[in-house]
Structures are given as structure tokens and as C-alpha cells.
C-alpha positions as CSV (number, residue, x, y, z in Angstrom):
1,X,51.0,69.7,118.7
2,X,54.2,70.8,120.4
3,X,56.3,69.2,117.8
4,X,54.6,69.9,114.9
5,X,54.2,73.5,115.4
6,X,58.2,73.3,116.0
7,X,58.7,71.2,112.7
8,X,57.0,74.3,111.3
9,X,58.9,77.2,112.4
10,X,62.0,75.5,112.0
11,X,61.1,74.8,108.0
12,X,60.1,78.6,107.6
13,X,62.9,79.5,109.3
14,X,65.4,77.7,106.9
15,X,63.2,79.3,103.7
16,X,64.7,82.8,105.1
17,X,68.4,81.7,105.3
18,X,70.7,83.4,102.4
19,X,72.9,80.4,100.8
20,X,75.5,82.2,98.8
21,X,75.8,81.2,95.3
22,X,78.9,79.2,94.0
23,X,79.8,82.6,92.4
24,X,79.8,84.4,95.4
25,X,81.8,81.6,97.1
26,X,84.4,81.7,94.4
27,X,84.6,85.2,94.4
28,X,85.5,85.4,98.4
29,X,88.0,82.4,98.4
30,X,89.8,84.4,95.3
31,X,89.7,87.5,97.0
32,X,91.6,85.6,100.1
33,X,94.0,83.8,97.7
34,X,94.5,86.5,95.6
35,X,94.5,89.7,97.6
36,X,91.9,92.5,97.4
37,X,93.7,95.7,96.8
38,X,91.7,98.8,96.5
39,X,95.0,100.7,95.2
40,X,97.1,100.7,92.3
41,X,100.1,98.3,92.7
42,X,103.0,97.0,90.6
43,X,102.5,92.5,90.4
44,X,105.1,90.2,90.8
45,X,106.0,90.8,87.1
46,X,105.9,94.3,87.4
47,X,101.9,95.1,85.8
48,X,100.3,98.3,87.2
49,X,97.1,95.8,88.5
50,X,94.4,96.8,91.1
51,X,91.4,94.9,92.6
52,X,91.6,91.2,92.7
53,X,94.4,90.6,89.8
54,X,92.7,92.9,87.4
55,X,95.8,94.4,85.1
56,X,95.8,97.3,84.0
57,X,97.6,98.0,81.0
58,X,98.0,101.2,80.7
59,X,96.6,104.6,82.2
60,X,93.3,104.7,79.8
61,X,92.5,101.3,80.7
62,X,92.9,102.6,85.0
63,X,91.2,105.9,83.6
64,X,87.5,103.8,82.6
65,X,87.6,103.0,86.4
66,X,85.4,104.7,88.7
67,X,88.4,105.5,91.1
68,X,87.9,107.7,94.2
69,X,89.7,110.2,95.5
70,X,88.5,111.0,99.2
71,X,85.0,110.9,99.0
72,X,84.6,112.6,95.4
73,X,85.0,110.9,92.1
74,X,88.7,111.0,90.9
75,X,89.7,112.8,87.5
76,X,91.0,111.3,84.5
77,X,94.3,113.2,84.9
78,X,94.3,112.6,88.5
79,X,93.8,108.7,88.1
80,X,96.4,109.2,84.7
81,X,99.0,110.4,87.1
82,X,98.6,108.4,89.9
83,X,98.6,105.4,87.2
84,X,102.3,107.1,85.9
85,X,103.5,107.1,89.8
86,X,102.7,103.6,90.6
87,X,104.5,102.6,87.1
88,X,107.5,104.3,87.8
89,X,108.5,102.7,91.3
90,X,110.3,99.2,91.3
91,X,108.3,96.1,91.7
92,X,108.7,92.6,93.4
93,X,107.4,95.2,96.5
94,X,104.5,94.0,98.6
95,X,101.1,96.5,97.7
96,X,101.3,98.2,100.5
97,X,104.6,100.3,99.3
98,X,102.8,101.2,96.4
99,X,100.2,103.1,98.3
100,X,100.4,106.9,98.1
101,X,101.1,108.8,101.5
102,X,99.0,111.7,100.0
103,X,97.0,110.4,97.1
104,X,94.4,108.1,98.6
105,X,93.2,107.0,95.0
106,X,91.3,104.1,96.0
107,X,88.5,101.4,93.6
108,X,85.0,101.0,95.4
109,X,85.1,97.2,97.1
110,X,81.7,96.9,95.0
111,X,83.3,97.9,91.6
112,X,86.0,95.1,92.4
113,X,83.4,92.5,93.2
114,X,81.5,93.4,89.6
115,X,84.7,93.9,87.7
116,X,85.7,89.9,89.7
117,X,82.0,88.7,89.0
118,X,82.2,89.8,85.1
119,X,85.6,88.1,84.9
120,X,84.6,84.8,85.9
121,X,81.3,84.7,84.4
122,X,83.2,85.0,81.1
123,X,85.4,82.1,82.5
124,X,82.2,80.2,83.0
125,X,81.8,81.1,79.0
126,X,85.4,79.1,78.6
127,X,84.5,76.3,80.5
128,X,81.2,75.3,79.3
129,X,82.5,75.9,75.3
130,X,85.3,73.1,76.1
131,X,83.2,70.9,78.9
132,X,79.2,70.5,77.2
133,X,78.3,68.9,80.9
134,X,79.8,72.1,83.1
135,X,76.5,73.1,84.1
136,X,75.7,70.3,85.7
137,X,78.7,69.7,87.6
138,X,78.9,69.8,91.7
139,X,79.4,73.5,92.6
140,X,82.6,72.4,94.1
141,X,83.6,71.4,90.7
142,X,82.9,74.8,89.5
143,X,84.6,76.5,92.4
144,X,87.6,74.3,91.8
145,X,87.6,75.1,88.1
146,X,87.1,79.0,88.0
147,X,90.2,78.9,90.5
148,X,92.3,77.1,88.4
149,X,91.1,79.2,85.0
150,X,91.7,82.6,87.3
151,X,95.1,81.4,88.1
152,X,96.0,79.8,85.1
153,X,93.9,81.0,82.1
154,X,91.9,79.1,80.2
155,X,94.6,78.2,77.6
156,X,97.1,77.5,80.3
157,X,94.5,75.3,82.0
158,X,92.8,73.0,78.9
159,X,96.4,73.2,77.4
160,X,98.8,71.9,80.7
161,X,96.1,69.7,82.4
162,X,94.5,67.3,79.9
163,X,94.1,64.5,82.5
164,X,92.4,66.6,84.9
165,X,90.2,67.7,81.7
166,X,89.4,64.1,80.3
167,X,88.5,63.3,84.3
168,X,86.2,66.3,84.8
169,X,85.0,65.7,81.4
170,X,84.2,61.9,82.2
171,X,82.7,63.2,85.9
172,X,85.6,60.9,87.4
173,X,86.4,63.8,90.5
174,X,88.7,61.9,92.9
175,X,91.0,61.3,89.3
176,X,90.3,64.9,88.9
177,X,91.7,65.5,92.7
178,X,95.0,63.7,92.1
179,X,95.7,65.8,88.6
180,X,94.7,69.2,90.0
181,X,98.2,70.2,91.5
182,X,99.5,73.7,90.1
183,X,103.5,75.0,90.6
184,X,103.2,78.5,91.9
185,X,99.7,78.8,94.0
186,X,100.3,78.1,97.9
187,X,99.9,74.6,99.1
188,X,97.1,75.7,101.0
189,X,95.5,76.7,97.7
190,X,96.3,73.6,96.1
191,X,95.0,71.6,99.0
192,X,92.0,73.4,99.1
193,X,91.4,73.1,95.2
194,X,92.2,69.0,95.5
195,X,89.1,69.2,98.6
196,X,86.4,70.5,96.5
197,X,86.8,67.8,94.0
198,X,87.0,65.0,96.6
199,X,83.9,66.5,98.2
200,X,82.1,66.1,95.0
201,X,82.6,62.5,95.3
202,X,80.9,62.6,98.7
203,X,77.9,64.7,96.9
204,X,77.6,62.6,94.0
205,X,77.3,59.3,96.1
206,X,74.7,60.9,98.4
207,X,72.8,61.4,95.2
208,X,73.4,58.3,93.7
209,X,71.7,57.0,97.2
210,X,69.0,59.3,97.2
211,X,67.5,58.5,93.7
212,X,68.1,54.6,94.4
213,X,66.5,55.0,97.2
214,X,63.2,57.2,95.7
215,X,63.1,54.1,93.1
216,X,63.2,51.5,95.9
217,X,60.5,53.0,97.7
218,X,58.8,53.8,94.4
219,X,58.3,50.5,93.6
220,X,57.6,49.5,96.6
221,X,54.8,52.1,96.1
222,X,53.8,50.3,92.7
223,X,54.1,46.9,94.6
224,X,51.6,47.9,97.5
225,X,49.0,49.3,95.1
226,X,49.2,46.2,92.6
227,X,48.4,43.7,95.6
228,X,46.0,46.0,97.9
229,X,44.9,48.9,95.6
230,X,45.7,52.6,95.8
231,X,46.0,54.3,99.6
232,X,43.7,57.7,99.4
């Protein structure tokens, strides 16, 4: 009785646990590898950018933002000029020197994560349009992929990496591991990038075993009814 009742509040206590999503686990490994700045900043090549990566063109595009000032909703001229500031100083400086001593313009952490979230959801748009099977790749596939589209685009990624493609394509992920190496990214990106394919291997041999295993035991099933009928 001991056990059972154990067996149960241990399976209704797993129902309650919160998996995240492989969205929500791409979107907190880009915000590590990418940086999460709430401010206005100048990129390494010098674009007026906020958020994780999100460039901003010019001061209408930073004006359609819900920017904060304080504790009160920023104006469009305020966020215009703030948007001229950042544009004017030198870049190739880390974010921080592009943050204003007075002007605490800052971009809600949950407009960042919906403007991320919208970004790679029209990624996911990409990826399925090139690869007809994306949906039913591992999730570490799909994390691995929406990091190399964020950081490369999907032109640069379907137009530089055809092996990696024609492996993903072909569901092949330890070939897709050893053709997933980017110049630029941190090895520790790249390394991490190369794991989640090599750990679809791992998932796609546990369910190769799983299902041979349900057929084994299926016809074992059918085998055992045949020769002493059907157990009630």
C-alpha cells in the first residue's frame, strides 16, 4: 500500500512540473550568447541595436518601441533623441559605454522576449519552407538550428552550409555535428551547437529501442493470445 500510494504522488507530482518549451530554451541560451541589453547600443559594426541583436535602423523604427523612461512611458521625441545620442558616439565600445548617465531609457525584459520570440518563430517559417521534415526533428535539432539562422541568417545558413543541410535534411545528426562549425561565434557556442546535434543521436536511438521494443512485446502479445486465448 506503502508503495503504491508513493508511485502515485510521485506521478501527480511530475504532472505539475513546468518543462520549458524548445522556444523558451532557445530564447535563454540566445540571450546568454548574445547579450540582453535593455539600452540602446552601437554593435560591432556600428548599428544602433537594443534587446537581444534587434537593429534598429533608424529612430522611427526605436520610436514603435514601448521604451521606458523611469517608470512612465518614454516619448517619441525623447526615445528620437536618445536614438540620435547613441548614433553619434563611436562604436566597437562594449554596451555599457553607451548607456546614458541621465537618460535611463530602458526596453521592458518582456518586450525583448516577444520581440526574440516573434523573431524566431519567423525563423521557424524559414526552416520548415527549406526542410518539409523540421517539425519533426529532435528539439535539439531545432535549438541547434534557430541558433545558427539567428547568427547567420537564413540565407547565410542554407547558402554556406549545404552539407550540414543535406545531413539535417537526411536526419543524419552526428554528420550534421561535424559540419555545424561557424567562424565568428565563441567556441563555447560552437561546442554547444555541435552537442545538441550529437544528443539527438542519443534520442533518436532511445526511440528506435522503444518502438522495437513495443513491437517485440506486441507480438509477443499476439503470440500469447494465439496459443492460450485473450488474458481479461
Amino acid at each position: 500500500m506503502f508503495i503504491q500510494e508513493l508511485e502515485y504522488q510521485i506521478t501527480h507530482a511530475s504532472l505539475n512540473l513546468t518543462v520549458a518549451t524548445y522556444l523558451e530554451q532557445s530564447l535563454t541560451k540566445l540571450k546568454e550568447f548574445e547579450g540582453c541589453i535593455p539600452w540602446m547600443y552601437r554593435d560591432t559594426v556600428g548599428k544602433v541595436t537594443v534587446g537581444v541583436g534587434l537593429m534598429l535602423p533608424d529612430a522611427k523604427a526605436a520610436e514603435s518601441l514601448p521604451f521606458l523612461l523611469g517608470t512612465r512611458p518614454a516619448t517619441p521625441q525623447e526615445i528620437a533623441a536618445e536614438y540620435s545620442r547613441v548614433d553619434s558616439l563611436p562604436q566597437g565600445r562594449a554596451s555599457a559605454f553607451y548607456k546614458s548617465a541621465t537618460t535611463h531609457l530602458i526596453l521592458p525584459q518582456q518586450t525583448i522576449d516577444a520581440k526574440l520570440t516573434s523573431v524566431l518563430q519567423g525563423f521557424e517559417t524559414e526552416l520548415r519552407s527549406h526542410l518539409p521534415h523540421y517539425d519533426t526533428f529532435p528539439d535539439a535539432v531545432k535549438l541547434a538550428l534557430l541558433d545558427m539562422t539567428y547568427n547567420l541568417g537564413p540565407a547565410g545558413l542554407f547558402k554556406d552550409f549545404p552539407n550540414l543541410i543535406a545531413a539535417v535534411d537526411s536526419g543524419s545528426w552526428a554528420e550534421a555535428a561535424a559540419h555545424c562549425m561557424r567562424r565568428g561565434p565563441s567556441p563555447a557556442r560552437n561546442a554547444w551547437t555541435r552537442e545538441q546535434f550529437l544528443s539527438a543521436v542519443v534520442t533518436t536511438i532511445k526511440a528506435e529501442a522503444d518502438t522495437l521494443l513495443k513491437r517485440i512485446w506486441l507480438a509477443i502479445r499476439q503470440t500469447w493470445n494465439a496459443l492460450f486465448g485473450s488474458r481479461q
